[in-house]
C-alpha positions as CSV (number, residue, x, y, z in Angstrom):
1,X,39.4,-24.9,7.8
2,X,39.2,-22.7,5.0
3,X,36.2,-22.6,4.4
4,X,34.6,-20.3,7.5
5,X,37.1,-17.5,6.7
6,X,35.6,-17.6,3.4
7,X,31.8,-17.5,4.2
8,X,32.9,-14.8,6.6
9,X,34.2,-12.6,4.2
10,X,31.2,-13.1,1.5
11,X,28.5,-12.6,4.1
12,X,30.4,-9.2,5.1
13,X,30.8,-8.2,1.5
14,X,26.7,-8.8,0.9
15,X,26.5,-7.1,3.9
16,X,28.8,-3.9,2.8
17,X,27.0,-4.0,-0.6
18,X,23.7,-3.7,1.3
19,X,24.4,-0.4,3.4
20,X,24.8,1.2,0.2
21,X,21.6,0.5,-2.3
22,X,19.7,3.3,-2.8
23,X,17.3,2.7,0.0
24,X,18.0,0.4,2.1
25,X,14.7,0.8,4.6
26,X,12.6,0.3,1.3
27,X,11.2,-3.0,0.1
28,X,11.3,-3.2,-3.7
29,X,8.3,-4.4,-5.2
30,X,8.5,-5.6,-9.2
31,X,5.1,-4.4,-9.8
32,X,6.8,-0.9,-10.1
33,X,5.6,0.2,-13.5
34,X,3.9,-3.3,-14.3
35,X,-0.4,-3.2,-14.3
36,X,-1.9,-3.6,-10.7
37,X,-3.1,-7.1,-9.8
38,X,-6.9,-7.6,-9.0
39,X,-8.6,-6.5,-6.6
40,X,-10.9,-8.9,-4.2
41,X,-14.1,-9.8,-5.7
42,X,-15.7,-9.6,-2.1
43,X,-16.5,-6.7,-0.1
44,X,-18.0,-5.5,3.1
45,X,-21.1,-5.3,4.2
46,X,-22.7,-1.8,3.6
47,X,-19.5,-0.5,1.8
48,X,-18.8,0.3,-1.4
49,X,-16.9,-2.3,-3.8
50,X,-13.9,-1.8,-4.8
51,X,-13.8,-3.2,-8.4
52,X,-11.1,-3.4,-10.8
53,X,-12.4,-0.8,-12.9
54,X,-11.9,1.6,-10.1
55,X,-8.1,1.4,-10.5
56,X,-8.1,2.2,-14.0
57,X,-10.2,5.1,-14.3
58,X,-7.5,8.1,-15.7
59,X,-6.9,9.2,-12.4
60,X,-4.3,8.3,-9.7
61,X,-5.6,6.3,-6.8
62,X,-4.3,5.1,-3.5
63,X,-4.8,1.7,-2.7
64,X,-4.4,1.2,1.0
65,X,-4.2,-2.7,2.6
66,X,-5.4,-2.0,6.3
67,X,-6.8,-4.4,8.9
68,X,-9.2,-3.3,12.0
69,X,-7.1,-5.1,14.3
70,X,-4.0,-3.6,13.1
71,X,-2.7,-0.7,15.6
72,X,-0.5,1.6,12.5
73,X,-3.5,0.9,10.6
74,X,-5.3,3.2,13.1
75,X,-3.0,5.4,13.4
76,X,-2.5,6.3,9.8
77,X,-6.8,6.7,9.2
78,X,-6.8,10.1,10.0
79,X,-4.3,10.5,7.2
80,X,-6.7,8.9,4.5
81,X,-9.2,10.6,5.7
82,X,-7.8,13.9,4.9
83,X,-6.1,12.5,1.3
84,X,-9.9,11.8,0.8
85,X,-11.2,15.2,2.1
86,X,-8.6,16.7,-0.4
87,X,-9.7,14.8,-3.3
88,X,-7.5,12.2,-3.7
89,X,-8.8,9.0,-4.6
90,X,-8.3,6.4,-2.3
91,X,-8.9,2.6,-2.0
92,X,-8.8,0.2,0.4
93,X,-8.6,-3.6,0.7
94,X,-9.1,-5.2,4.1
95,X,-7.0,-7.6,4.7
96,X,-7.2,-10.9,7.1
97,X,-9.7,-10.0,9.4
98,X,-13.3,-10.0,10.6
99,X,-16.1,-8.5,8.3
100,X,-17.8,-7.4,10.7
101,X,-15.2,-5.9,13.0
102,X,-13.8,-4.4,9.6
103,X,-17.3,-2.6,8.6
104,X,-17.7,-1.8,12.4
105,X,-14.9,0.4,12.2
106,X,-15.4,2.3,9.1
107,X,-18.7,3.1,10.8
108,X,-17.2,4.1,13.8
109,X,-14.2,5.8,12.4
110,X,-15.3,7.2,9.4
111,X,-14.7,5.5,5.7
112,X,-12.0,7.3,3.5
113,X,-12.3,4.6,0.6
114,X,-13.8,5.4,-2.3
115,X,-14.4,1.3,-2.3
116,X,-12.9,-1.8,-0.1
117,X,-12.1,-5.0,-0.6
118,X,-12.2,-8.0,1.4
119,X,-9.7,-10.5,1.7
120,X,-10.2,-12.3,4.7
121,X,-7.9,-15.5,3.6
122,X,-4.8,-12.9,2.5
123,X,-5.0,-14.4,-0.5
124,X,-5.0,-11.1,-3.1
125,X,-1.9,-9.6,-0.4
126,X,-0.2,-12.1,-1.9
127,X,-1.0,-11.0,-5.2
128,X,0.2,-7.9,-4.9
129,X,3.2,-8.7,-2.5
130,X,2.2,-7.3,1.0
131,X,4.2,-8.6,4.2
132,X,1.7,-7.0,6.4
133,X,-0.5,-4.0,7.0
134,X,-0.2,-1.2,6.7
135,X,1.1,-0.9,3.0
136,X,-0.3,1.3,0.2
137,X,0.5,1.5,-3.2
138,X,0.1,4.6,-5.9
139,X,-1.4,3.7,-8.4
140,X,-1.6,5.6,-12.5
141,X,-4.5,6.4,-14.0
142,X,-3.8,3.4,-16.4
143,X,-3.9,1.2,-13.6
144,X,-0.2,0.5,-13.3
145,X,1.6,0.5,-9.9
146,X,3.7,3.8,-9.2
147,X,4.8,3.8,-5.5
148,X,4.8,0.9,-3.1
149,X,5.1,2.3,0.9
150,X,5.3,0.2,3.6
151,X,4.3,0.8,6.9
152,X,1.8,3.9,8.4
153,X,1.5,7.0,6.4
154,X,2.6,8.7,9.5
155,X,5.8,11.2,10.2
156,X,8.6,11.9,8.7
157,X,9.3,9.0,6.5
158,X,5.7,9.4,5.0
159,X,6.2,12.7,4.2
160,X,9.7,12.3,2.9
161,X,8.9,9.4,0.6
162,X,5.2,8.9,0.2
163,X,4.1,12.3,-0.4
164,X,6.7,12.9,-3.0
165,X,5.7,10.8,-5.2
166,X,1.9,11.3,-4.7
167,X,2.4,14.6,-5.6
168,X,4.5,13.3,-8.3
169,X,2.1,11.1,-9.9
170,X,-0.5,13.7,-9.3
171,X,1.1,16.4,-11.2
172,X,1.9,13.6,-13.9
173,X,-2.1,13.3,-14.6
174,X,-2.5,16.7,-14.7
175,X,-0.5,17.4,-17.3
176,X,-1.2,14.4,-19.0
């Protein structure tokens, strides 16, 4: 008989202690600060490879997990696109889906990536702790994880917490 009352009371205090963390919309990842985990060995047909090596070159890059099939995937290309057109580096790793479809719409689309990698299993998502696409990560020159943001790198939430600490990372290797 006591023992609801008290469940009640502890799931409303994890609750209240909840509404106030920092952020409570954002997932925390405990690669923050920690070296990036590999890359997939495979790639896609008539793309560049991502490798490895490509995440720990002195400079920042963005490492984008996308999927063709994926709807905010889509919608946040045209965003890449333009990180790439403004010299940012940015990566990609396609993740459970089709290599052909995959390839088929960087052709169509247009290919921001510096290099992709293929995981059609979602075995390297795991890896790095992705729930689903989209999510893209910052990554240091030295290859360690920066920034984790999940979901498109569209409106205001994008340009409230992405592009802060893009910029801040950015501004970190320049003076660095």
């Amino acid at each position: 008989m006591v023992l609801p009352p008290v469940l009640f009371v502890a799931l409303g205090g994890v609750f209240y202690a909840g509404m106030y963390r920092d952020n409570p919309n954002e997932l925390p990842s405990t690669f923050i600060g920690r070296e990036a985990p590999a890359v997939p060995a495979a790639g896609l047909e008539g793309v560049t490879l991502l490798t490895d090596a490509d995440l720990r070159t002195g400079r920042v890059t963005v490492v984008n997990f996308w999927a063709s099939w994926c709807p905010p995937c889509r919608a946040e290309h045209p965003v890449l696109k333009q990180m790439a057109a403004d010299g940012v580096r940015v990566a990609g790793i396609n993740m459970r889906d089709d290599a052909e479809k995959a390839a088929a719409y960087l052709a169509e689309e247009g290919n921001p990536f510096l290099g992709v990698g293929f995981d059609p299993k979602g075995v390297t998502v795991v890896d790095w702790g992705v729930t689903a696409p989209p999510e893209t990560f910052i990554i240091n020159g030295d290859g360690t994880v920066a920034f984790r943001f999940v979901g498109p790198l569209v409106g205001s939430d994008y340009e409230q917490r992405f592009v802060p600490e893009l910029e801040k990372a950015l501004a970190a290797e320049a003076a660095g």
